[in-house]
N, C-alpha and C positions, 0 to 999 in steps of 0.2 A: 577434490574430495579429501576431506580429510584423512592422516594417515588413524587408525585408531583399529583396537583388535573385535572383532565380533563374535559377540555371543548367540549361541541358539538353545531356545526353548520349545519347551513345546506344550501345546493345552489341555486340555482332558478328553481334549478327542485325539490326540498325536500330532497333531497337524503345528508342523516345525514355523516358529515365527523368528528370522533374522531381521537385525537392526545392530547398527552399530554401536558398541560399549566404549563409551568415550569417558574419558579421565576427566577430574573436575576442570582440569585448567581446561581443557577440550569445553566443555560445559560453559564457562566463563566467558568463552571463545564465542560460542551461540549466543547466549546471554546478551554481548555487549553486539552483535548483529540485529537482535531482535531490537535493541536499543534504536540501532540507525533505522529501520523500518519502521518501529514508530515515530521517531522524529522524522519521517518523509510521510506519514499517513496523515500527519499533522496540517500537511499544508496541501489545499486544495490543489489539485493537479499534479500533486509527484507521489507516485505509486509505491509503496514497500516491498510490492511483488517485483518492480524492478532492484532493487534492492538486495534482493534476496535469490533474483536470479543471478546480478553481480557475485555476490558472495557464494555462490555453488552450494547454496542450500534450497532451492525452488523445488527441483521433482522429489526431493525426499523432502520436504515441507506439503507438497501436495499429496504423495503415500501415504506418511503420517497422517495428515487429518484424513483422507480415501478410507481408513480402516476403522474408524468410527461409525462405514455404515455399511460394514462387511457383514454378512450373513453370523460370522465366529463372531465377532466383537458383541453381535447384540444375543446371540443368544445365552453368551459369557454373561453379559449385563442383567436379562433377564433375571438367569437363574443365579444371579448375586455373588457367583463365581469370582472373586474378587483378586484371587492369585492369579486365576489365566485372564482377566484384563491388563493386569502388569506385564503378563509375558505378549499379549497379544500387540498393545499399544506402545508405540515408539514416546512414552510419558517425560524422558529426560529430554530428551531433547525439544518436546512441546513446552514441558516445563519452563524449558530455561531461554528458550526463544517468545514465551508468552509472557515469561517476568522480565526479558528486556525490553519490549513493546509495554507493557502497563506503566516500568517504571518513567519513561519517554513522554508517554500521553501525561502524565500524571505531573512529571517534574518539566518540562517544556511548554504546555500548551497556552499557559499564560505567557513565557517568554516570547513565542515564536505568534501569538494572538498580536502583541505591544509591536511587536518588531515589522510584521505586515501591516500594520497601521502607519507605522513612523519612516520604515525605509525600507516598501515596496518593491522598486525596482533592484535594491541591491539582493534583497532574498531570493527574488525570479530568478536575476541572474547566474548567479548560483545553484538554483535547483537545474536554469537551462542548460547550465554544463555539466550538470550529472547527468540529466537526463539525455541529451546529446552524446557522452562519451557513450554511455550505456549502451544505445546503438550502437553502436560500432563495436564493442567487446560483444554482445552479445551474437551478434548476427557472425561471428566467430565459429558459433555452435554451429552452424551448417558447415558443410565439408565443402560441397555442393552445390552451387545455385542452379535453380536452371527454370524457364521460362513460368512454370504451375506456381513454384516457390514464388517467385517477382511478381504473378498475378494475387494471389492469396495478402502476399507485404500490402501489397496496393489497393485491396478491400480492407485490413487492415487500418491501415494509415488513413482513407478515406471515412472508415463509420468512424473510427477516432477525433476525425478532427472535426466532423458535425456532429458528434455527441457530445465534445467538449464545449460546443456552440452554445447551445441548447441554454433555454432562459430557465433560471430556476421558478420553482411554482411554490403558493401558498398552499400547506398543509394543516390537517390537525394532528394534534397532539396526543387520539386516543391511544391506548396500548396496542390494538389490533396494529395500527399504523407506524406505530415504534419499532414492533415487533418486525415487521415489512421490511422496514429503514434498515434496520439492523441486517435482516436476510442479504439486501443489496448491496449497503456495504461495505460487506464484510466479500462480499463477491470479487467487488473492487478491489478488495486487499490484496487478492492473489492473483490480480490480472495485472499485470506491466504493465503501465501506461494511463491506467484507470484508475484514481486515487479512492480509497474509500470517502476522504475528505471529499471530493467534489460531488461525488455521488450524495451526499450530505446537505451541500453547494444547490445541487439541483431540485433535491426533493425540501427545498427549504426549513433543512434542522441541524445548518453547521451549527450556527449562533445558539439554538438550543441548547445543542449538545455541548458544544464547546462550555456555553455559561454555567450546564450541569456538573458538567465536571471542575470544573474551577470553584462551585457554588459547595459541591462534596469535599473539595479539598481546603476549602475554608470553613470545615465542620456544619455543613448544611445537611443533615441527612434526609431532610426530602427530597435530593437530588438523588439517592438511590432506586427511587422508582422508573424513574426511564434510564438509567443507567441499565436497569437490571432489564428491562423491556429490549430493548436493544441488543444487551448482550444475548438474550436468550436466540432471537432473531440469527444473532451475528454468527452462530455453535450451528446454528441450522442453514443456511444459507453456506457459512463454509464447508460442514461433510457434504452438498449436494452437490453443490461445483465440482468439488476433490475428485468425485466421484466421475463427471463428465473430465475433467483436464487428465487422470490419471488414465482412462483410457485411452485418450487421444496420443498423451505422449507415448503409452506402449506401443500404441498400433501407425501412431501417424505424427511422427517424432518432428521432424526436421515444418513440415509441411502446418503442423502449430508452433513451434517457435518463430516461422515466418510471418503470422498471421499476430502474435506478440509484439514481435518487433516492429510489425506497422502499428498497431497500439500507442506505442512507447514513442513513434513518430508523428503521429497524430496528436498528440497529446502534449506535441511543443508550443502550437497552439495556444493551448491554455496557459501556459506558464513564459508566453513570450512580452521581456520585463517593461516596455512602454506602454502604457494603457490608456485610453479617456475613459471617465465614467459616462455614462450614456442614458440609463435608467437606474430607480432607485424602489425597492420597496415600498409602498404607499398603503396608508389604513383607506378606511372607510370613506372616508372625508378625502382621501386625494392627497393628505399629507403626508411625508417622507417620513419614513420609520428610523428609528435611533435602535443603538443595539445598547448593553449593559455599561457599554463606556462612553455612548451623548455622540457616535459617530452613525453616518448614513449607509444603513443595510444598499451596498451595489449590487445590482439583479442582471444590470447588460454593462460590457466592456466593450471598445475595439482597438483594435491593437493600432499602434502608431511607429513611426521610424523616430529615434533618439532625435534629439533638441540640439541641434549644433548652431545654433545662431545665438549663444551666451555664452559666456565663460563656465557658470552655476551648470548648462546643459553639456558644456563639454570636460566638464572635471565628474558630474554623474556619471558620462559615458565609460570616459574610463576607467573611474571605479568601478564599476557594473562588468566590463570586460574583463579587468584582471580577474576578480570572484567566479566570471566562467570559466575562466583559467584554469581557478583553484579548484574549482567541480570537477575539469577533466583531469587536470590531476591525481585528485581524490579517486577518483573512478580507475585509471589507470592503474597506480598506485594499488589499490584495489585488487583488481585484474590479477597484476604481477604477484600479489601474495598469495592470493588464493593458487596461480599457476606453481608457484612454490613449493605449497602444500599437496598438492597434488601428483609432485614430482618426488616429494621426500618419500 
């Protein structure tokens, strides 16, 4: 937790709202967090909620939005009350963790689109040793194990790894259905293990979205219609979650972080870096779909053991291995400053 002094207010009914009063550099600090979360929302299979549990901003990321669909908050909003939603809502800190994520998707997702096309398994490998350390720093948060906790991991870990299975489907494109996409997720976003991206992945609207937003940033502004379809989705879908995880961790703390942490192991799975492609997108006619850049929309993977019978397969390997390296590093690394912070 950060070291940072707090302020209390309170609304037109009395009713005192604390949130931490963090200095800009503190702000900046969020900011370039919300960054790394969206560059992992980015890529099918690595969660930002893991991310953001790493970084000790998770249960005050899931308060904060929780309070958007508090009794105070809406009746603030009704009645236009516009000073006591600033005192109600944790705004800086949404603020400046929702302008690192924007700026991420915005400035990245063409990079990191190129880069899963060109060198696959080096990205994997890399998200696998985030996501791998991860596990283990977070499963930290238990004090405790003990038999309930290791069965919950292990339903965890188990819907995880056959939900990340799961073939993606042909969808349409109405707004109803945009709207929907967005709810889901954005659900994703703050479940560890659960990428919004893949959720994306499965309900067949990465390539959509992805193209929309690349198409907005190349000054297309008819890409602002499912952008905004989506997003409205994605405001609704997160206060209703918040709503269910914020009670869970008050009341049943250790016993959902368990249930996380199988998520987040489940989900190795998907971002485990050997693949074949398997099955392909197909129209009407039975032919193979091309996405905005003349390559084959992949619908089934399975996973395979590295190529050691080349030199090409065994100089991949171990590039691929050091970059898991580097993730647990990263992650550790991580770890240790946030403990830091914490301790100051």
């Amino acid at each position: 937790m950060e070291t940072s002094s707090t302020s209390e207010t309170k609304s037109s009914e009395g009713k005192e709202s604390v949130w931490p009063d963090r200095s800009l550099r503190e702000l900046l600090g969020i900011t370039a967090r919300g960054f790394a979360m969206g560059s992992s929302d980015i890529v099918p299979g690595v969660s930002g909620g893991t991310i953001a549990f790493i970084f000790g901003i998770y249960e005050e990321l899931i308060g904060s939005i929780r309070t958007a669909g508090q009794p105070e908050f809406l009746r603030a909003l009704f009645k236009f009350q516009i000073k006591d939603l600033f005192r109600i809502v944790n705004w800086k800190f949404l603020l400046a963790l929702g302008s690192g994520i924007l700026l991420a998707v915005f400035t990245l997702s063409g990079l990191l689109e190129n880069a899963l096309e060109n060198y696959p398994v080096y990205i994997w490998s890399f998200f696998f040793g985030l996501v791998l350390a991860s596990v283990f720093v977070v499963s930290k948060r238990i004090k405790q194990w003990n038999a309930q906790l290791i069965v919950l991991l292990a339903i965890g870990t188990v819907g995880s790894f056959f939900l990340v299975g799961l073939v993606p489907v042909t969808t349409p494109t109405a707004w109803w259905f945009l709207i929907l996409v967005g709810a889901l997720a954005s659900c994703a976003l703050i479940l560890p293990g659960i990428s919004g991206a893949f959720i994306l992945v499965l309900l067949g609207k990465y390539e959509f979205v992805l193209g929309a937003v690349n198409g907005l940033r190349g000054g297309d502004i008819s890409n602002i219609w499912p952008i905004m379809f989506i997003g409205i989705g994605a405001v609704l879908g997160l206060v209703t979650l918040a709503q269910i995880l914020g009670w869970l961790f008050k009341n049943y703390h250790d016993y959902t972080v368990a249930i996380l942490i199988g998520f987040m192991l489940g989900s190795l799975r998907k971002i485990w870096p050997w693949k074949v492609d398997v099955e392909w997108l197909l129209d009407d006619l039975g032919n193979k779909i091309v996405n905005s850049d003349g390559h084959f929309i992949v619908v089934k993977q399975f996973n395979v053991l590295p190529d050691f019978s080349s030199q090409t397969g065994t100089i991949e390997f171990a590039v691929a291995f050091v970059l898991a390296l580097v993730g647990v590093a990263a992650i550790l690394l991580i770890n240790r400053y946030a403990a830091d912070l914490e301790e100051a």
